[in-house]
N, C-alpha and C positions, 0 to 999 in steps of 0.2 A: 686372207680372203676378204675382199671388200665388194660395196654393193655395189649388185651389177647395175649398168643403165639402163641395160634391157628388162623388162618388166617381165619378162616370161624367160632371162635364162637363170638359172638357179646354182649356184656355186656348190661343188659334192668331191668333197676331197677324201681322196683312201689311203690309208696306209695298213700296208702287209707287213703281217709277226714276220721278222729274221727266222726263228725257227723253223717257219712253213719251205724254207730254202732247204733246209736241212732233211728234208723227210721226205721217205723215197715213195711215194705214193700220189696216184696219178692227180686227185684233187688238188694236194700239195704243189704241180706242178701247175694246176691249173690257177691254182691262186699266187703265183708267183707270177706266171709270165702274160697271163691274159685278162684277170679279172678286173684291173683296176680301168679299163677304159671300158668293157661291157658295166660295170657297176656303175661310172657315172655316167653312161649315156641309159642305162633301165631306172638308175635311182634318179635322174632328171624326167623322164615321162611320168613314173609315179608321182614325183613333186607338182608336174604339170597336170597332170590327174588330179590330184587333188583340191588345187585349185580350184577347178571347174565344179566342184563337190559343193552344193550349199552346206553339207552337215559338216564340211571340214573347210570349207574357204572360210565361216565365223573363226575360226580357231586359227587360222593365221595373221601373221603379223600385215600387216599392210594390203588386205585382201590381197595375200597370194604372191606379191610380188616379189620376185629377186630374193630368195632365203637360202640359207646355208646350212649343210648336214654333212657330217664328217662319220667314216664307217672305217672301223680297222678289221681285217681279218686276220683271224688265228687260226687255234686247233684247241680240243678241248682242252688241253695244261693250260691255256691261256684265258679261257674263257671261264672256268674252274673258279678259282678264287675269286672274281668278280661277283660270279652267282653267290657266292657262297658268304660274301661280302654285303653286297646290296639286298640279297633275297632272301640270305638264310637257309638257301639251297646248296648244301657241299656235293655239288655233281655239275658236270657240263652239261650246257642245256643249246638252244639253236642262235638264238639273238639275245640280246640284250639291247636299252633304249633309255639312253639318259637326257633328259628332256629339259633343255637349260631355260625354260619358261618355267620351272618348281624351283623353289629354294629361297635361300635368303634374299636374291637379288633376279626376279624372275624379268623385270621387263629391263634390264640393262642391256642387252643387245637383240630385240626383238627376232631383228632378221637371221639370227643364228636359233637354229631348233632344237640342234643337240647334237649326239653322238649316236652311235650302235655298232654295236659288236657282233661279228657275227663268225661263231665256230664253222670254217670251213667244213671242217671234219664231221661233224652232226649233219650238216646239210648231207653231206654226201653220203651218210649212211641213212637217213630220210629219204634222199629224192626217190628210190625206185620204190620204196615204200608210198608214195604219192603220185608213182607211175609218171616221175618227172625227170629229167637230166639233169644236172648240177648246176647251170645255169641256170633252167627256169626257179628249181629249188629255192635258191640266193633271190631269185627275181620275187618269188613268193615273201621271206623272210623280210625283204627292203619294204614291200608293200607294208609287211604286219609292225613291222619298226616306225615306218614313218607315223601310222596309225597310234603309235605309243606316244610318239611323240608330239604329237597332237593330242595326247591326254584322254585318247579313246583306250577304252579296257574292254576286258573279258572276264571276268571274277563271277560275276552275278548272270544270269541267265540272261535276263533282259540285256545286259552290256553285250556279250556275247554275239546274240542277235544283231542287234546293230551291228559290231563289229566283222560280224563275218559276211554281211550283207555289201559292207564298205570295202573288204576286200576282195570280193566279187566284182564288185563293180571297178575298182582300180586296177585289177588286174588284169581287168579286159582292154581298158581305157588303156593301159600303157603297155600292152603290145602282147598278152599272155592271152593264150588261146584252151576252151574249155572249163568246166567246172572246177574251180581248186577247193584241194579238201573234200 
């Protein structure tokens, strides 16, 4: 993935666990045969979204333009030892957000943001829990990803606040209708 020339389209590449083929349940099919073009067209509004964000357009690379975010989906066996790896959490959790602006070599490819993970399987046992569909669900989790990856938290109260304020607002911006959360 290379930059784009357009200044507002944003590069969003997905790849689905093999596993997720293997498992007879309806998420599973859904994350097989239809998420990866709803993901990059809701993970490109959100990106577009943010953008437009003065608390989040500081935080990206070249005010906003043309950036890249890569999203695998799994099921929690997949997402499992990541958490348990990076977080110190031995359990499946919803998303994961690896933010290639931290690390030994944070501005070596600005316009790449990172990664996230994200347990189909958790979504889908969540969304009617948030009185949402599986797509919106996912559409929620990209929102709180992206946000990670942007180096916005939630740990301290005050973080929090912001942060759920920003996904209010991005979630309305890029196409999600009603109160989330």
């Amino acid at each position: 993935m290379g930059r784009s020339p357009d200044p507002h389209r944003h590069e969003v590449g997905v790849d689905v666990d093999e596993a997720l083929a293997r498992r007879d349940e309806p998420w599973a099919a859904w994350a097989s045969k239809e998420a990866g073009a709803f993901i990059r067209e809701r993970l490109a509004r959100v990106l577009h979204a943010l953008s437009d964000l003065p608390q989040a357009a500081g935080r990206l690379p070249d005010g906003g333009c043309g950036f890249e975010v890569s999203v695998r989906l799994t099921d929690d066996a997949g997402i499992r030892p990541l958490n348990a790896r990076w977080r110190g959490r031995d359990r499946p959790t919803d998303v994961l957000s690896f933010p290639l602006g931290e690390g030994a070599f944070p501005g070596l490819h600005p316009e790449v943001l990172g990664d996230a993970v994200v347990s189909v399987e958790t979504a889908a046992a969540q969304a009617p829990l948030h009185g949402l569909d599986l797509g919106e669900e996912v559409h929620f989790l990209l929102v709180h990803a992206a946000l990670h990856l942007l180096g916005f938290d939630h740990q301290r109260d005050d973080e929090r606040a912001v942060m759920e304020a920003l996904e209010q607002r991005i979630w309305e911006a890029s196409g999600g209708e009603g109160r989330i959360r």
